[in-house]
PyMOL commands that place a pseudoatom at each C-alpha (Angstrom):
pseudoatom trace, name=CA, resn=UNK, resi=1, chain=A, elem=C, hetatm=0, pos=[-213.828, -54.395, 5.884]
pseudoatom trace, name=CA, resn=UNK, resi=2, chain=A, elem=C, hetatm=0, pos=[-214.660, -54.341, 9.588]
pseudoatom trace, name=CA, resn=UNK, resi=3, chain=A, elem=C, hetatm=0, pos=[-218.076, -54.557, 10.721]
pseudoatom trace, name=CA, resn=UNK, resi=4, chain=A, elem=C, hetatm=0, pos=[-219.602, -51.032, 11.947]
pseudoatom trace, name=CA, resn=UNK, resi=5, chain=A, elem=C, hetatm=0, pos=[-221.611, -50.908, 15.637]
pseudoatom trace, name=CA, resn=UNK, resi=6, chain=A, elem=C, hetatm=0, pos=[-223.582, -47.791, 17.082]
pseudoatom trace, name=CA, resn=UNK, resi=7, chain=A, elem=C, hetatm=0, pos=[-223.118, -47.537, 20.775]
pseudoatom trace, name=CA, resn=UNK, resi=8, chain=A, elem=C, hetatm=0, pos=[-225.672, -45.077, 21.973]
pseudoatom trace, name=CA, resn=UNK, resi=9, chain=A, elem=C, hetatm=0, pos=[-225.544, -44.396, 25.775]
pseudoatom trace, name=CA, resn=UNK, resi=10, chain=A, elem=C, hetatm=0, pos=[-225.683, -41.243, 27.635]
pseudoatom trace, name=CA, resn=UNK, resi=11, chain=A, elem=C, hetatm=0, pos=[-222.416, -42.496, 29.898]
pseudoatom trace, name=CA, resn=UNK, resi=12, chain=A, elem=C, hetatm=0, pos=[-219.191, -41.778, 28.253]
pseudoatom trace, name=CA, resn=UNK, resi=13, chain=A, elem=C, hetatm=0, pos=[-217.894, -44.261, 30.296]
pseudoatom trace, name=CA, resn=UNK, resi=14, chain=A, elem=C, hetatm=0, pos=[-220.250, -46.848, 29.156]
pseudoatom trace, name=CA, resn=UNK, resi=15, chain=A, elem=C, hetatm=0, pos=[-219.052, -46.190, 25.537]
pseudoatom trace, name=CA, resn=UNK, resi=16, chain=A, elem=C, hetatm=0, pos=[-215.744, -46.306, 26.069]
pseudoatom trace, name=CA, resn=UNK, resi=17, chain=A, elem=C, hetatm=0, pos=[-215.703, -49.939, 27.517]
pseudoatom trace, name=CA, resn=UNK, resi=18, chain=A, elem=C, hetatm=0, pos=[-218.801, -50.499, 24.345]
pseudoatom trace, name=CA, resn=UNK, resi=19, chain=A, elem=C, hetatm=0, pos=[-216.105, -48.949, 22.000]
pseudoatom trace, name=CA, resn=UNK, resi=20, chain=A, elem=C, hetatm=0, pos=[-212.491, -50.658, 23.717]
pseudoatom trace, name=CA, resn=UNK, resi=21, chain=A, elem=C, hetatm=0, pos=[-214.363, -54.049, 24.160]
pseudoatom trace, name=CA, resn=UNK, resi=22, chain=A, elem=C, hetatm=0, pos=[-215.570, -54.265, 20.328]
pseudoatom trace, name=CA, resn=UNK, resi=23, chain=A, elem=C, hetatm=0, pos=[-212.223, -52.192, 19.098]
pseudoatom trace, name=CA, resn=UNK, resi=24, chain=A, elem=C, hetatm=0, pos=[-209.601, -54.721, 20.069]
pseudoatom trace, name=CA, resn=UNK, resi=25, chain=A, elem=C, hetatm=0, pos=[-212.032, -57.475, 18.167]
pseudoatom trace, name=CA, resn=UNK, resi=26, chain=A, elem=C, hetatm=0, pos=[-212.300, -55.410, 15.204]
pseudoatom trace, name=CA, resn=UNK, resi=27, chain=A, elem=C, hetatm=0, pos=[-215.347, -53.922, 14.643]
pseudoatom trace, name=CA, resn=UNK, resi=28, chain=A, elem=C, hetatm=0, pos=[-215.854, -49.880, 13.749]
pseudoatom trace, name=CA, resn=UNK, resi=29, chain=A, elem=C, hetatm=0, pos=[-217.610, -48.234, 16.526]
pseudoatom trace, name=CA, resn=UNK, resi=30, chain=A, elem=C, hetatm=0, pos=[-219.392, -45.312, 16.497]
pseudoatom trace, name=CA, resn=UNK, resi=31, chain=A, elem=C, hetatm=0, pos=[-220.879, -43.387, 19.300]
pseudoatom trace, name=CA, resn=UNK, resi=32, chain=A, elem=C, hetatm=0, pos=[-223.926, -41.076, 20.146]
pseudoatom trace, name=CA, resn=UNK, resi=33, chain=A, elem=C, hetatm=0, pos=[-224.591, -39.550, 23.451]
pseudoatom trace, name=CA, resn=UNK, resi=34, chain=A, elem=C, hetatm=0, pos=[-228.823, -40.390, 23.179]
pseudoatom trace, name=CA, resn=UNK, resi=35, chain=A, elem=C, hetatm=0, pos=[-231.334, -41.238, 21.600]
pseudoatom trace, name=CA, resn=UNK, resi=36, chain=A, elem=C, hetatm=0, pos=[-232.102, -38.418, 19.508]
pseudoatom trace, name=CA, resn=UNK, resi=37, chain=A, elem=C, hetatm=0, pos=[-228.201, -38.209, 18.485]
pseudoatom trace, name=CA, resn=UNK, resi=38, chain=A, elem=C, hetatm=0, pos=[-228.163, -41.790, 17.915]
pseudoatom trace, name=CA, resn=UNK, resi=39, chain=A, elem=C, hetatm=0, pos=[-231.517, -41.694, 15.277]
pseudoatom trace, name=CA, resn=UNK, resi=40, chain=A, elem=C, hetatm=0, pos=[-229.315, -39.231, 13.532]
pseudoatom trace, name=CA, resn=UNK, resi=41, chain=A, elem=C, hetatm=0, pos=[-226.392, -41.363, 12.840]
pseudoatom trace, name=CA, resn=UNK, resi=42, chain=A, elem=C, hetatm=0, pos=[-228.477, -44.408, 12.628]
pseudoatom trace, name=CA, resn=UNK, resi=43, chain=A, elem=C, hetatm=0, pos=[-230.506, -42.937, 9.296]
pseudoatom trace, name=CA, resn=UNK, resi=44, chain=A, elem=C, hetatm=0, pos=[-227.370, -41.135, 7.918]
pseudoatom trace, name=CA, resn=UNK, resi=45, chain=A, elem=C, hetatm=0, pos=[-225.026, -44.469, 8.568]
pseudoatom trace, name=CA, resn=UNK, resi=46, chain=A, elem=C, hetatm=0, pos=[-224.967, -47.959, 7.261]
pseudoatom trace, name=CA, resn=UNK, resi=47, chain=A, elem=C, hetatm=0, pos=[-224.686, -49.573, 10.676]
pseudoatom trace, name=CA, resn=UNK, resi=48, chain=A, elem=C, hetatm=0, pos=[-224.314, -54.214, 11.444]
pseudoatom trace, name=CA, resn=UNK, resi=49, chain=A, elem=C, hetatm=0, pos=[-225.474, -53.846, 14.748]
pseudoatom trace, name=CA, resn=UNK, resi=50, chain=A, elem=C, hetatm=0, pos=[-226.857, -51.172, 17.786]
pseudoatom trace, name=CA, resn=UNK, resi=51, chain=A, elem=C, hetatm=0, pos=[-226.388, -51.173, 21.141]
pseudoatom trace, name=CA, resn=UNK, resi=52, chain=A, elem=C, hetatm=0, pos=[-228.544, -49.151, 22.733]
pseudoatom trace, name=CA, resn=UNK, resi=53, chain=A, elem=C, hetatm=0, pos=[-229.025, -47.643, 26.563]
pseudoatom trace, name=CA, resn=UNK, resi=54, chain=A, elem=C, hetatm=0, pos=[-232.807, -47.640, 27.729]
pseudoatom trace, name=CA, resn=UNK, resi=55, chain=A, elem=C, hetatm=0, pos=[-232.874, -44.665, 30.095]
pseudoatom trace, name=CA, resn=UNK, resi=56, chain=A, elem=C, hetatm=0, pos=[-231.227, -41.242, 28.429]
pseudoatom trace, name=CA, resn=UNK, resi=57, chain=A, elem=C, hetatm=0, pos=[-231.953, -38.036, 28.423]
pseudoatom trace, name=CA, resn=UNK, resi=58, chain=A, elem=C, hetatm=0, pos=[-233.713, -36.225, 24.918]
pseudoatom trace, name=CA, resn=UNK, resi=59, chain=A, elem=C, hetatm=0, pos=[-234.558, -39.574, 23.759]
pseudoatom trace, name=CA, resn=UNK, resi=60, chain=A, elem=C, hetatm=0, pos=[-234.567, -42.941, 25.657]
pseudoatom trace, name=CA, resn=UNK, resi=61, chain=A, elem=C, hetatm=0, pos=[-233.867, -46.196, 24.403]
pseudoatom trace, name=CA, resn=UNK, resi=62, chain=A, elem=C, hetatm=0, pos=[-237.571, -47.283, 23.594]
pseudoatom trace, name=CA, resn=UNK, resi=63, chain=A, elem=C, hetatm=0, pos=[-238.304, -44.161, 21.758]
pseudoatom trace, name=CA, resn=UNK, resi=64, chain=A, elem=C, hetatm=0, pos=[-235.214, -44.745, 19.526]
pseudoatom trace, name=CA, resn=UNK, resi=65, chain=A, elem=C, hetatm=0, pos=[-235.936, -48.254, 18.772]
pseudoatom trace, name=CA, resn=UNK, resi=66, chain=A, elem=C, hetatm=0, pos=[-239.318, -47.218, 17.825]
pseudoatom trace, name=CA, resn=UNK, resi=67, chain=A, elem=C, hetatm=0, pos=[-238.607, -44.016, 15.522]
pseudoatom trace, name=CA, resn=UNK, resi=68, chain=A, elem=C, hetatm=0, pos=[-235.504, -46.041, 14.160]
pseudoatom trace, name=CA, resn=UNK, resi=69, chain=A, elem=C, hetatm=0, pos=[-238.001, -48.549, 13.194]
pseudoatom trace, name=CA, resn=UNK, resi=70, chain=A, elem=C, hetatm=0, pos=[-239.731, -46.752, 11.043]
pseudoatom trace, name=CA, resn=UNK, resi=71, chain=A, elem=C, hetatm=0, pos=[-236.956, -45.464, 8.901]
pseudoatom trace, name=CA, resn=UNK, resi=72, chain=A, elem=C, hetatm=0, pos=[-235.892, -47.553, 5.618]
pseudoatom trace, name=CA, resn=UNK, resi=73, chain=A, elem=C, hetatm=0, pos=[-232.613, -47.578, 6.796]
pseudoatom trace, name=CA, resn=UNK, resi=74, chain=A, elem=C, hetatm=0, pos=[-233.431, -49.556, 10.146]
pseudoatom trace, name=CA, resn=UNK, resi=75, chain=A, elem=C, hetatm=0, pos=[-234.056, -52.545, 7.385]
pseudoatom trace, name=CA, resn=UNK, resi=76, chain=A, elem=C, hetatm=0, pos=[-232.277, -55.422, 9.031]
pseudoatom trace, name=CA, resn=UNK, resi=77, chain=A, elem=C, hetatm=0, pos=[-230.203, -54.198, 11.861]
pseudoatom trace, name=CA, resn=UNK, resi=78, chain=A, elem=C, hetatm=0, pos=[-230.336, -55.709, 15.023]
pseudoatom trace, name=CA, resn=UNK, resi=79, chain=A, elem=C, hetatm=0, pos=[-230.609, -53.657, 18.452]
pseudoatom trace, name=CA, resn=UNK, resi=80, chain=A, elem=C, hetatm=0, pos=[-229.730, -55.111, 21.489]
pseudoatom trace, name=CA, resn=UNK, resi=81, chain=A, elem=C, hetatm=0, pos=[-230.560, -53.302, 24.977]
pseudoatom trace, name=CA, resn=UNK, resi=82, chain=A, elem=C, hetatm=0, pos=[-227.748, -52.498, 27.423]
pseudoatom trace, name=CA, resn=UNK, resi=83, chain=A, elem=C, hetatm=0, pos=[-229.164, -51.395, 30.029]
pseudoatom trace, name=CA, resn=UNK, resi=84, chain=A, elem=C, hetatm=0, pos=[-229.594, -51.603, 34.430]
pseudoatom trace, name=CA, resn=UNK, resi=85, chain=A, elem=C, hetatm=0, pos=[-233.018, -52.458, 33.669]
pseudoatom trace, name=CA, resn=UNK, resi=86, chain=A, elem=C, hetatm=0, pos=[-233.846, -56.057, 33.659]
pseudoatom trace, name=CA, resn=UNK, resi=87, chain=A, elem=C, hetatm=0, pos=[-237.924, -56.327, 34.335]
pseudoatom trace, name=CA, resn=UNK, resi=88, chain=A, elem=C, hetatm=0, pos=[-239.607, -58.507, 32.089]
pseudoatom trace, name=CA, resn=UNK, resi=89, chain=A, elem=C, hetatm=0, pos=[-242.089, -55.854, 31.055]
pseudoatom trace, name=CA, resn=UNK, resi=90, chain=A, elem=C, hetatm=0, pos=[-239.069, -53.556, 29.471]
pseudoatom trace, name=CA, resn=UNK, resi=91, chain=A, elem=C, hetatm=0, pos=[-237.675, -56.403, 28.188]
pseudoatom trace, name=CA, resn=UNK, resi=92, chain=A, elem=C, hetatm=0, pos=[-240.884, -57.497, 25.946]
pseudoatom trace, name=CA, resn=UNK, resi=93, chain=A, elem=C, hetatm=0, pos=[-241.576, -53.813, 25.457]
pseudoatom trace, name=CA, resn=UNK, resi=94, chain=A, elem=C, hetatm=0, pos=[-238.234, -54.003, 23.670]
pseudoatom trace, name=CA, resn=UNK, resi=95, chain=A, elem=C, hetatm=0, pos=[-238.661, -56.547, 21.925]
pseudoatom trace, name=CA, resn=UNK, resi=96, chain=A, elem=C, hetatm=0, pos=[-241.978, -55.885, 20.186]
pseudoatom trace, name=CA, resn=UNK, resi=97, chain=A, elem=C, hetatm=0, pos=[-240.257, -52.464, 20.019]
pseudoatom trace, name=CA, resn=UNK, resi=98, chain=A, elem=C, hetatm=0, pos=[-237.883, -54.833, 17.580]
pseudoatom trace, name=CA, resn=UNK, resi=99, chain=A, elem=C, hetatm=0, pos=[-234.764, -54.947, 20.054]
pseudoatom trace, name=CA, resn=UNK, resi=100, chain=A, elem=C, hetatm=0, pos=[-233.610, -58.354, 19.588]
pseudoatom trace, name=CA, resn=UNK, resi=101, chain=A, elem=C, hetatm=0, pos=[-231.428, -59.150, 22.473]
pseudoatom trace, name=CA, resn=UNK, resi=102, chain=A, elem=C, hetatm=0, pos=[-231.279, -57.083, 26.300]
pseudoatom trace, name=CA, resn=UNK, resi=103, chain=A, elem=C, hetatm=0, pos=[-227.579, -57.079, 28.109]
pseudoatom trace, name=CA, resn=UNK, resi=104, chain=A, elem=C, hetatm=0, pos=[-227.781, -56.197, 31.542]
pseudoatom trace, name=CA, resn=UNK, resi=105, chain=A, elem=C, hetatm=0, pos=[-225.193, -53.623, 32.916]
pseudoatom trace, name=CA, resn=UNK, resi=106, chain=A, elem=C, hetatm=0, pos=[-222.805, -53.739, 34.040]
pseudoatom trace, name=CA, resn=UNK, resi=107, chain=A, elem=C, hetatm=0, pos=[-221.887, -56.088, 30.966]
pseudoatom trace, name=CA, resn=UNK, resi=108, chain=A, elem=C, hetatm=0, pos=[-219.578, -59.143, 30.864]
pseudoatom trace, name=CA, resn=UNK, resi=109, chain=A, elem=C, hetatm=0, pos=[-217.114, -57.934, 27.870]
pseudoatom trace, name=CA, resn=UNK, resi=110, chain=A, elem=C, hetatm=0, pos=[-217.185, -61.869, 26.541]
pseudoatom trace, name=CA, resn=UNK, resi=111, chain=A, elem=C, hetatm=0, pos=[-221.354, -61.791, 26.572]
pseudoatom trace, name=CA, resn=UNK, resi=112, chain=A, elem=C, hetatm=0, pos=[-221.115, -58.084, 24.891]
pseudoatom trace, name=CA, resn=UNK, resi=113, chain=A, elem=C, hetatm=0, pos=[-218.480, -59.499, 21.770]
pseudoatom trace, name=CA, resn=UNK, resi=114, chain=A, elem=C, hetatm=0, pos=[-220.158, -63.222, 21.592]
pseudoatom trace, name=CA, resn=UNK, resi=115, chain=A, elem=C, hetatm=0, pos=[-224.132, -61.212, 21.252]
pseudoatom trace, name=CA, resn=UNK, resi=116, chain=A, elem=C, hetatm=0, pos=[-222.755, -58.760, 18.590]
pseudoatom trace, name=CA, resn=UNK, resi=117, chain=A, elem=C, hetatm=0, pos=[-220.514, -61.204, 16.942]
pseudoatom trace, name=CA, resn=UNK, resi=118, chain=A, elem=C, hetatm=0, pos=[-223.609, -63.552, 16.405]
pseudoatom trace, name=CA, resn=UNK, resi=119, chain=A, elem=C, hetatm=0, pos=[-226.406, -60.460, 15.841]
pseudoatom trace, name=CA, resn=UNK, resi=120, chain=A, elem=C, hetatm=0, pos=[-223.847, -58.992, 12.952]
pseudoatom trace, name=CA, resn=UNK, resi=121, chain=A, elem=C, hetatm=0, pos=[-222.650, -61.709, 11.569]
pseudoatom trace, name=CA, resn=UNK, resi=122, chain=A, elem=C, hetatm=0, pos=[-218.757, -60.950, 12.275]
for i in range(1, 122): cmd.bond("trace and resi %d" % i, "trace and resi %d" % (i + 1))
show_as sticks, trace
zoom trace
């Protein structure tokens, strides 16, 4: 059984090269256009791993990470950032947000597979 990834990212281009990238290694990917979209599928889905965008529209990346966090189902998943932003204040807002890992964009394919092969155990 492959291992299942949210992408959530208002580009659709973005999530393609999330989806192709992770795809032709295996994994299940599933997409949501925000962060509001993406808190739904989080709490209905049994996701190994979510890659999230920081700045969306409806809901950004913080505010996910946050709400997501304080669902039961958000019990051991890892979040990793993807995101233009690289300032270290995001980056430990994130983190004590409970992201575990920030990716800047526009993202390496190798870094991308090698941070969610490690964060969900594939």
């Amino acid at each position: 059984m492959s291992k299942k990834v949210l992408a959530i990212d208002d580009s659709h281009s973005v999530r393609q090269m999330i989806s192709m990238t992770l795809g032709s290694a295996g994994f299940t990917v599933e997409e949501a256009c925000d962060g509001a979209d993406g808190y739904a599928k989080a709490t209905a889905g049994n996701y190994n791993a979510i890659i999230t965008d920081l700045n969306m529209p409806n809901m950004n990346g913080l505010d996910f990470i946050k709400k997501f966090r304080a669902h039961p189902s958000s019990r051991g998943v890892p979040i990793i950032f993807l995101s233009t932003e690289s300032d270290e204040a995001s980056k430990r807002e994130a983190k004590s947000a409970g992201a575990i890992g920030w990716i800047v964009k526009p993202f390496d394919q190798d870094q991308l597979l090698a941070a969610i092969k490690k964060v969900a155990g594939a």
